[in-house]
N, C-alpha and C positions, 0 to 999 in steps of 0.2 A: 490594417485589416481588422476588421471588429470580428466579434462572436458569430456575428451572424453572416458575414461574407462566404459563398461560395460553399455551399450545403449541395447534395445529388435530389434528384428527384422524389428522395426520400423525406428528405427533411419538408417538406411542404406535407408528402400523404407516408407519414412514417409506415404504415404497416404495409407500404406496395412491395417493399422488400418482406418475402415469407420469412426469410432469415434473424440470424442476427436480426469474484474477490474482490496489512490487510494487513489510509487508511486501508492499506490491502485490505477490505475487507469490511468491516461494518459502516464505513462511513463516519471515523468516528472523531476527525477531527471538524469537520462542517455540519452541522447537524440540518431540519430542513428549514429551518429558517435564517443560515445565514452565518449563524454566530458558531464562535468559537466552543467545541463543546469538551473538550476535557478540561475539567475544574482544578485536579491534583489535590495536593493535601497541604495546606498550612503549616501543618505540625511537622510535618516531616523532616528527619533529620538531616544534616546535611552530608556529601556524598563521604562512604566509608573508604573509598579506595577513586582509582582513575582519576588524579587527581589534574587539573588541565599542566600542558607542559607549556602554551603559548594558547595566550587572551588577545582576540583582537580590538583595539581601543574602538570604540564607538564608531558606527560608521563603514570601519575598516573592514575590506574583505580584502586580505593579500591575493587567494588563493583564485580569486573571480576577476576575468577581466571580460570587456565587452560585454555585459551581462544587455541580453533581447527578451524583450515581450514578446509573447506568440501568441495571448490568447489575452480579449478585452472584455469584460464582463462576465459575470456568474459565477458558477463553483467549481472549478476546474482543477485535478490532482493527477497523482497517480500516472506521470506522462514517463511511458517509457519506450526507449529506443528500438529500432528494431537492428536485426543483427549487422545489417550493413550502413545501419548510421543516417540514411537516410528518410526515416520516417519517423515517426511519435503517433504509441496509441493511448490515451488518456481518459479520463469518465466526466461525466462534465454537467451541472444541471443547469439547466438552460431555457429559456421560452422554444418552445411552448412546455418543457418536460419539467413535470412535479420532484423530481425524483432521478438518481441518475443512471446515466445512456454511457454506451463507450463512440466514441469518435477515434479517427485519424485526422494525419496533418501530415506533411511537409518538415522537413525542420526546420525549414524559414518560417513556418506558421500559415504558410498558404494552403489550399487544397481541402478544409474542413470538409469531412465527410461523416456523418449517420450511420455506423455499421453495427448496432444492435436495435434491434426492431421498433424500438421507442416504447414497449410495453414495462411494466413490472418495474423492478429496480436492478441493477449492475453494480458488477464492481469487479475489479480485478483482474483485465484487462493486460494480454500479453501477444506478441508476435510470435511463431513458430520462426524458426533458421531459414526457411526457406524464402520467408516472407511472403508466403503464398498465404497462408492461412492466420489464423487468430484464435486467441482461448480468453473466454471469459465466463465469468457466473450470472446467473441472471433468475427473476424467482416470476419472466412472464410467463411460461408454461400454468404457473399454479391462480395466479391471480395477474391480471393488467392492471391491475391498479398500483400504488404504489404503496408497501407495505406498512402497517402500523408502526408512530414513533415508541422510544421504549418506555418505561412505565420508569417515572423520573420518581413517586414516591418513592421506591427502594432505593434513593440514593441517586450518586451517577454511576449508570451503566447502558452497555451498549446492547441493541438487540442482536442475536444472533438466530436471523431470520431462516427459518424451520425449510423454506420454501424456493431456496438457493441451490441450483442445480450450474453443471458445468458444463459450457459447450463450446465445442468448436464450427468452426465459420471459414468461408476463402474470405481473404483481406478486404473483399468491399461489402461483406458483409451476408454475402449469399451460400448455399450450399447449408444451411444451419445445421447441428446435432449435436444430442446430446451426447457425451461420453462417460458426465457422472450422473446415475438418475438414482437418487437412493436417498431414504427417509431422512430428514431433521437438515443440519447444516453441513454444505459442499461448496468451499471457494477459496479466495485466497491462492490461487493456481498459477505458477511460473515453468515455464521449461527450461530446461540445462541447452547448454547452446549445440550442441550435436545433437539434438532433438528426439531425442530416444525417451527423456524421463520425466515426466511432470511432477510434482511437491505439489500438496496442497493439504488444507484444515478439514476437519470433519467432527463431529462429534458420533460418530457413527456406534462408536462403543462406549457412548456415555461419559466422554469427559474431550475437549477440545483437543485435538493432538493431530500432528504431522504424521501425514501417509507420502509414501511414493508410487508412480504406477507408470505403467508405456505408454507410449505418447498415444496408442488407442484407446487407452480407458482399464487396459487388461492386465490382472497382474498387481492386485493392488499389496501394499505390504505397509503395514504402519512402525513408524520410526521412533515415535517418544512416547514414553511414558510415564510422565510426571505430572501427578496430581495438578491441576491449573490447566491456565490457557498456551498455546505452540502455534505459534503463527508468522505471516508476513513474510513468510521464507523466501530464500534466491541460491541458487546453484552460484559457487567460484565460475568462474570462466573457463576455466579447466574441467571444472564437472566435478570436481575430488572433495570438497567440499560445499555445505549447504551451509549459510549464513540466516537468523531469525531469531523474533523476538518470543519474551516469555514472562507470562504471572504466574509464578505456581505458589502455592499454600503451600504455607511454613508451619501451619498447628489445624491438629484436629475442628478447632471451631469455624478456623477458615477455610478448612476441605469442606463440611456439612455446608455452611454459607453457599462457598461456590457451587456444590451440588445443588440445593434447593433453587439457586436462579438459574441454574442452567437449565432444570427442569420447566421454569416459564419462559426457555427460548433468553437468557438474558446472563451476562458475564461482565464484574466488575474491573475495568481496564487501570486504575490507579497508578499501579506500579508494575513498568515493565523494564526487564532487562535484556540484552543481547547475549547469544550464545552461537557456538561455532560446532558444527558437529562434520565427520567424513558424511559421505553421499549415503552408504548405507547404514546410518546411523551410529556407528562407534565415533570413539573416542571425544565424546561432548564435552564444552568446557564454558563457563561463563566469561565474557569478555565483560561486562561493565558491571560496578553495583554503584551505581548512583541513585537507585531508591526515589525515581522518579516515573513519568511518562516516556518510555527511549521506546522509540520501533522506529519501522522503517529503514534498515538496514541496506548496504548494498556494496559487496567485496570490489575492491581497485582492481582493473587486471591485471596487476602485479598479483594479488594474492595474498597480501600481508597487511592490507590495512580495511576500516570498515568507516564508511561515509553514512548517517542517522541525522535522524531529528530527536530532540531530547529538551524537556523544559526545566533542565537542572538549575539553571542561575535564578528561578522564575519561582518565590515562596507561596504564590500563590497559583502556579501552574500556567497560566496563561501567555506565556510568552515562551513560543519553539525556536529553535534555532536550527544549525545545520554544525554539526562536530565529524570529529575525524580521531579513529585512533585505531592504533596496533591491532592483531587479532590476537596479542598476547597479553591483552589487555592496558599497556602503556602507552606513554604519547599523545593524553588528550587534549587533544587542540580544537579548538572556536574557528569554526568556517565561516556563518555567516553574524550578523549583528545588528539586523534590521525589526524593529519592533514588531512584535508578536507574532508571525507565523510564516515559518521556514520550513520545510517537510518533503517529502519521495524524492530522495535525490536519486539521480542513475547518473555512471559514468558512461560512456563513447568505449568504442570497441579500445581505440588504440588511449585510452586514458585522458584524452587533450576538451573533452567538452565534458558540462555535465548539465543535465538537463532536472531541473527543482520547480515544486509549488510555492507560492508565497502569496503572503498581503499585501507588500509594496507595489505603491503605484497606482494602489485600488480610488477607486473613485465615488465607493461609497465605502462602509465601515466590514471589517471579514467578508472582503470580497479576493477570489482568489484565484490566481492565473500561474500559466504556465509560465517558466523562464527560462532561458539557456546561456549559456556562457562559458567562452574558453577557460579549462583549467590550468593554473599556472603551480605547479610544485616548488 
């Protein structure tokens, strides 16, 4: 089945449906032309701690078997399960869209379906428990068009589009609403699996940081506050802890920095590390400092270990991979070893699948699709 097999009547006249994050979230490993857009740092030192406990030799993936294609062509990320295993909701750009849509599937890969209205840009993209419904951000309310790239003179950085609002949707994409409507950046939005709490980013008081709220919208409470960026969060499976990545300023010149770009909508992503914090915010602790690009996070249902994408072996940043280590920060082991782009891994309710983005297999250059494959511990 290609990309384009087996679309609703949507996909021919996207906006017949009124209806329908983080890259949770800015898009920031595909940029819109294709290529790989985090560059990292040359200089960078190499990692000060998490040192790997088991490398896999070229090639090798112990931990994958059966690995399946489920998506053939375009920019396709961010595929994640829904609670009973048997769905996949993912973001995806695609003809005819400039810019990305969220879609479902099957988790054989069949069934493609259009459930955010084809306007504006998306991202972040999640099932509710019930599987009746869906959350994701989207910025068509403000603009249909698809939102400006980021201004690459300052550097590389990502935009953090002003114009991102969050909503909810029934799982084919109808019944649409917003539940986050509020000024600057709103995305990045996952539920805990008893479906009471959503996580999500905001810069809403002036610096990028993790809120939590009820799965209405109501009740909003924000969780971090550390000078830098808080994002790409995930609820443990239990609900008791929230798993997410972090840039925060380590000196005065690097708070002013990040403040001045965050004031033109923009944040430099460089160096991100992982951190574990309880559901209401206490007891945070960093799990990696590898002084690289690591996000993308996503707790085992066990509860003791954390599956990422991370360009630590890669001195020029360009080449992701997929690791695995403790939430006590020990144990860093090489999952995948496929050149250059490995990323949004989710585990399966009971552990035995895991469903990732990659480059492999593409058929033209950073082209990227969905994968799936049983886990083998």
């Amino acid at each position: 089945m290609t990309y384009a097999a087996k679309f609703t009547k949507d996909s021919a006249n996207p906006m017949h449906n009124p209806c329908l994050f983080a890259l949770c979230s800015f898009g920031f490993i595909i940029s819109f032309d294709g290529s790989i857009a985090i560059q990292g740092d040359a200089s960078r030192p190499a990692p000060t701690s998490s040192k790997p406990a088991s490398l896999s030799a070229p090639g090798e993936e112990k931990h994958l078997q059966r690995i399946k294609q489920l998506t053939f062509g375009g920019q396709n990320a961010e595929a994640y399960f829904s609670i009973d295993d048997k769905k996949i909701i993912f973001q995806s750009t695609r003809p005819p869209f400039s810019c990305d849509q969220i879609f479902t599937m099957n988790v054989d890969g069949s069934d493609v379906r259009l459930v955010s209205t084809g306007k504006g840009k998306t991202t972040c993209s999640y099932y509710f428990p019930s599987g009746e419904n869906i959350l994701f951000a989207s910025t068509h309310a403000a603009d249909p068009e698809c939102p400006p790239k980021p201004d690459y003179s300052k550097g590389y950085v990502w935009r953090v589009e002003p114009t991102f609002d969050i909503y909810v949707a029934k799982a084919d994409g109808g019944e649409l609403r917003p539940i986050v409507v509020n000024p600057g950046y709103d995305a990045e939005a996952t539920i805990s699996r008893d479906g009471t709490k959503i996580i999500f980013t905001s810069d809403r008081d002036g610096d990028l940081e993790l809120y939590v709220m009820n799965a209405d919208g109501s009740g909003v409470k924000r969780l971090t506050n550390t000078p830098g960026y808080d994002g790409g969060a995930f609820f443990s499976f239990d609900g008791t802890k929230i798993i997410y990545r972090g840039a925060h300023s380590d000196t005065p010149k690097e708070m002013e920095e990040n403040r001045e770009l965050l004031k033109q909508h923009l944040v430099r992503p460089t160096k991100l590390e992982l951190y574990i914090m309880d559901a209401d915010g206490g007891n945070r602790k960093q799990i990696t400092q590898l002084n690289c690009a690591t996000f993308a996070p996503f707790l085992h249902p066990d509860g003791k270990r954390v599956i990422f994408s991370s360009n630590n072996l890669d001195p020029k940043g360009r080449e992701f991979n997929l690791w695995m280590i403790k939430i006590d920060g020990t144990g860093l082991e090489q999952i995948t070893t496929m050149p250059e782009f490995d990323g949004f891994p989710m585990w399966s309710s009971d552990g035995k699948k895991l469903v990732f983005a990659s480059n492999r297999n593409g058929t033209v250059p950073h082209e990227t699709n969905i994968f799936i494959a049983d886990w083998k511990d």
